[in-house]
C-alpha positions in Angstrom: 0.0 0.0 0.0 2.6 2.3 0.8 4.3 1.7 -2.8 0.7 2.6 -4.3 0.6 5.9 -2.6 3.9 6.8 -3.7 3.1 6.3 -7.0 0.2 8.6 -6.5 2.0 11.1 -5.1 4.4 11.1 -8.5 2.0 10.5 -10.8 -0.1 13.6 -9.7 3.1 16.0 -8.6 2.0 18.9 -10.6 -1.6 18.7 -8.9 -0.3 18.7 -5.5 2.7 21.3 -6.2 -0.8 23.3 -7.5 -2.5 22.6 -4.0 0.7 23.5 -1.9 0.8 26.8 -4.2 -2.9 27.8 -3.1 -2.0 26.7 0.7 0.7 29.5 0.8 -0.1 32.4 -2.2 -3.4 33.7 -0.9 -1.6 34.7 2.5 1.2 36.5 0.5 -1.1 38.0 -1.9 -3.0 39.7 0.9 0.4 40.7 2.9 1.1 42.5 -0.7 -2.0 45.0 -0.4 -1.2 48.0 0.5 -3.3 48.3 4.2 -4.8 51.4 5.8 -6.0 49.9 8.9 -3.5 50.2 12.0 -0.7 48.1 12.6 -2.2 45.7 15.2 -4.9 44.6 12.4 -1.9 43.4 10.0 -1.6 39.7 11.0 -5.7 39.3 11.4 -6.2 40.9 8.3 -3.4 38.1 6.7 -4.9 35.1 8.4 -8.9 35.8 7.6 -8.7 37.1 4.3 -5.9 35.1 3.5 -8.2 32.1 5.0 -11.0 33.2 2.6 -9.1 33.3 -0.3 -7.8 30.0 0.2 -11.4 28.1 0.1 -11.1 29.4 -3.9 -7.7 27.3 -4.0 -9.3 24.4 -2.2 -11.9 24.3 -4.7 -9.3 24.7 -8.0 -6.9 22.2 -6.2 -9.9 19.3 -5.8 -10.8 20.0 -9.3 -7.1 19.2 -10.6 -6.5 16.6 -8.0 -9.7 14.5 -8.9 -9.8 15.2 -12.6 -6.3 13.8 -12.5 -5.8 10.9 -9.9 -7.5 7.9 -11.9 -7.1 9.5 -15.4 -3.4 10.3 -15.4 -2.5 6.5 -14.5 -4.0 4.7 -17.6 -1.2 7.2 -19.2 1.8 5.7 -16.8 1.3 2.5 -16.2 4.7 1.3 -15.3 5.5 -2.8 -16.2 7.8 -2.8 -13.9 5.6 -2.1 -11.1 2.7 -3.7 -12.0 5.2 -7.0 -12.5 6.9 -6.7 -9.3 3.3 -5.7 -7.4 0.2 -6.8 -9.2 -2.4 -4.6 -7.1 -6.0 -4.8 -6.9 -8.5 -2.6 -7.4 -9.2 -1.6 -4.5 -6.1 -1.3 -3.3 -5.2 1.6 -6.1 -9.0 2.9 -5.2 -7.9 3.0 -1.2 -4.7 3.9 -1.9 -6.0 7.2 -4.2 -8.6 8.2 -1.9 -6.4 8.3 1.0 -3.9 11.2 -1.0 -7.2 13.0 -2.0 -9.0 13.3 1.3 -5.5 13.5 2.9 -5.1 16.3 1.3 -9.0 17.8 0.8 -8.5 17.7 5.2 -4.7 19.7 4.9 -6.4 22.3 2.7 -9.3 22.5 4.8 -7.9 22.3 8.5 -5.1 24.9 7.4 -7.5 27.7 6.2 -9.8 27.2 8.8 -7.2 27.7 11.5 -5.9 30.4 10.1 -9.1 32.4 9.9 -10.2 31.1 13.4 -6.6 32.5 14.8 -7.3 35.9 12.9 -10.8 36.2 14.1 -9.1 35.6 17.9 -5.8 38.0 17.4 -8.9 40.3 16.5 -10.8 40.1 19.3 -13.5 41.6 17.6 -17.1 40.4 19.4 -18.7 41.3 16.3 -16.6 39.2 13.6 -16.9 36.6 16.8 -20.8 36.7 16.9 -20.8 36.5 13.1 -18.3 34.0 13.0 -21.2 30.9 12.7 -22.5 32.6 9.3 -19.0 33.2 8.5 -18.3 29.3 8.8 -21.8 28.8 6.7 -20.0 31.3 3.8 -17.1 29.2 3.9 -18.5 26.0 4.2 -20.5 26.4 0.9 -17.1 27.8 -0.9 -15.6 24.5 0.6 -18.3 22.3 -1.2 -17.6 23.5 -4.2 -14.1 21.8 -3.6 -16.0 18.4 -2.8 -18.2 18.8 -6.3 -14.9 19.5 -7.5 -13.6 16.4 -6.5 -15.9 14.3 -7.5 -17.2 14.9 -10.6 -14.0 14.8 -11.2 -12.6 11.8 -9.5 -15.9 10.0 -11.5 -15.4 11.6 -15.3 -11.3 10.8 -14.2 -12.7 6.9 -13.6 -14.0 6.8 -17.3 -12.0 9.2 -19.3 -8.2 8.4 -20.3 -7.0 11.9 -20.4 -7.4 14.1 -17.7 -8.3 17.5 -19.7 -12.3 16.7 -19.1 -12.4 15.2 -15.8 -10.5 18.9 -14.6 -12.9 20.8 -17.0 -15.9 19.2 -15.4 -14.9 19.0 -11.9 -14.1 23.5 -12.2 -17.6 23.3 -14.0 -20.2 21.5 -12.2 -20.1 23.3 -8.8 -20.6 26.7 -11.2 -23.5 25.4 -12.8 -25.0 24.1 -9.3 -24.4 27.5 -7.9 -25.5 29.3 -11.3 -28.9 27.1 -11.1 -29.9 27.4 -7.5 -29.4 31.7 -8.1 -32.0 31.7 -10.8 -33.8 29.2 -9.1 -34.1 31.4 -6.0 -34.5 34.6 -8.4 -37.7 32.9 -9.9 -39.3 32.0 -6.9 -38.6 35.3 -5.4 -36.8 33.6 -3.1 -34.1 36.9 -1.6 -30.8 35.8 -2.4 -28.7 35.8 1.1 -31.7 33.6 2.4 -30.4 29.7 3.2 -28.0 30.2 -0.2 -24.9 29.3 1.4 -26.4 25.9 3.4 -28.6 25.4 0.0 -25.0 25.5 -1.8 -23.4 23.1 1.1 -26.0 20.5 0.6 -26.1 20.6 -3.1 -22.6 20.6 -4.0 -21.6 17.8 -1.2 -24.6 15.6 -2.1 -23.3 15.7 -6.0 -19.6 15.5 -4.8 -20.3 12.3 -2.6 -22.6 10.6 -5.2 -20.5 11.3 -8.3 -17.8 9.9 -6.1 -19.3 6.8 -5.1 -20.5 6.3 -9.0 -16.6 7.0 -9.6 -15.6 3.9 -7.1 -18.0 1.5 -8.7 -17.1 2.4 -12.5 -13.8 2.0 -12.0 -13.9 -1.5 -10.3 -15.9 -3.2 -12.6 -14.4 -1.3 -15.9 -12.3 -3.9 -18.1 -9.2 -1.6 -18.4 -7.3 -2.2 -21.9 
């Protein structure tokens, strides 16, 4: 198992150098604005913006990381490993989903303690009593990262090249979001009034199911 996880480490380097990018450049992006507030607002500022910003990343990071993590492997299929370690498939299936919700939890846990410590360096009671819609706001910018994921972990299970899998994963949780605003704006529903959970559940029930459609494909598909 542990050779298996290497591999998927190497085979989808470019992904996760992508995902270690977003971890660090939206805090150095926001360092790089110019800031009027006082000096003691500098490092909460950093951390909860920075925080924000880095929910985008999560969500472009899952779409490249699913689109890629079956796909990329029918295209480097080493003999020499698969003669020295015939593995099943559920072992590669096990062995994939480990490096993408070991990383989906990194990318998650990192921004979300990085706005909590800016909202406590801030010790502002109102950014604290807002905090719970805050995590709502974030937590429906986080589902598009599971969409992401997997639509793209399920189109990666059928395609051979990676280019749609990615395409569709940055794509979906668009059109999700997209249909639920003209959804709402039909009904006369207002717009700020359960979007964000409406988002959450949406996005994670189409992530977790295109997922699971993924897992199935892809053991009983005859690979060539």
């Amino acid at each position: 198992m542990k050779a298996l996880f290497w591999k998927d480490v190497r085979i989808n380097r470019l992904p996760l150098i992508a995902g270690l990018f977003s971890l660090v450049a939206p805090y150095v992006l926001v360092a790089l604005v110019p800031n009027a507030g006082s000096p003691t607002s500098f490092w909460p500022r950093i951390l909860m913006s920075g925080g924000s910003l880095g929910f985008a990343g999560f969500y472009i990071s899952m779409a490249l990381l699913g689109g890629n993590i079956i796909a990329t492997e029918r295209a480097d299929r080493s003999a020499e490993f698969l003669a020295y370690l015939p593995p099943s498939k559920r072992q590669i299936l096990v062995s994939k989903g480990i490096l993408l919700f070991g990383v989906a939890a990194i990318m998650i846990g990192w921004n979300l303690t990085a706005i909590g410590v800016g909202i406590f360096l801030k010790s502002d009671m109102e950014w604290a009593g807002r905090f719970y819609e805050f995590l709502w706001t974030m937590g429906a910018v986080g589902a598009f990262g599971i969409a992401a994921a997997g639509t793209g972990w399920c189109a990666s299970s059928m395609l051979s090249s990676n280019g749609g899998p990615v395409g569709l994963g940055l794509l979906v949780p668009l059109v999700i979001a997209i249909g639920i605003s003209v959804s709402n704006m039909l009904m006369g529903v207002p717009s700020d009034a359960w979007f964000p959970q409406t988002i959450w559940a949406a996005c994670s029930l189409v992530g977790v199911a295109s997922f699971i459609v993924g897992c199935v494909y892809y053991l009983r598909r005859v690979e060539p």
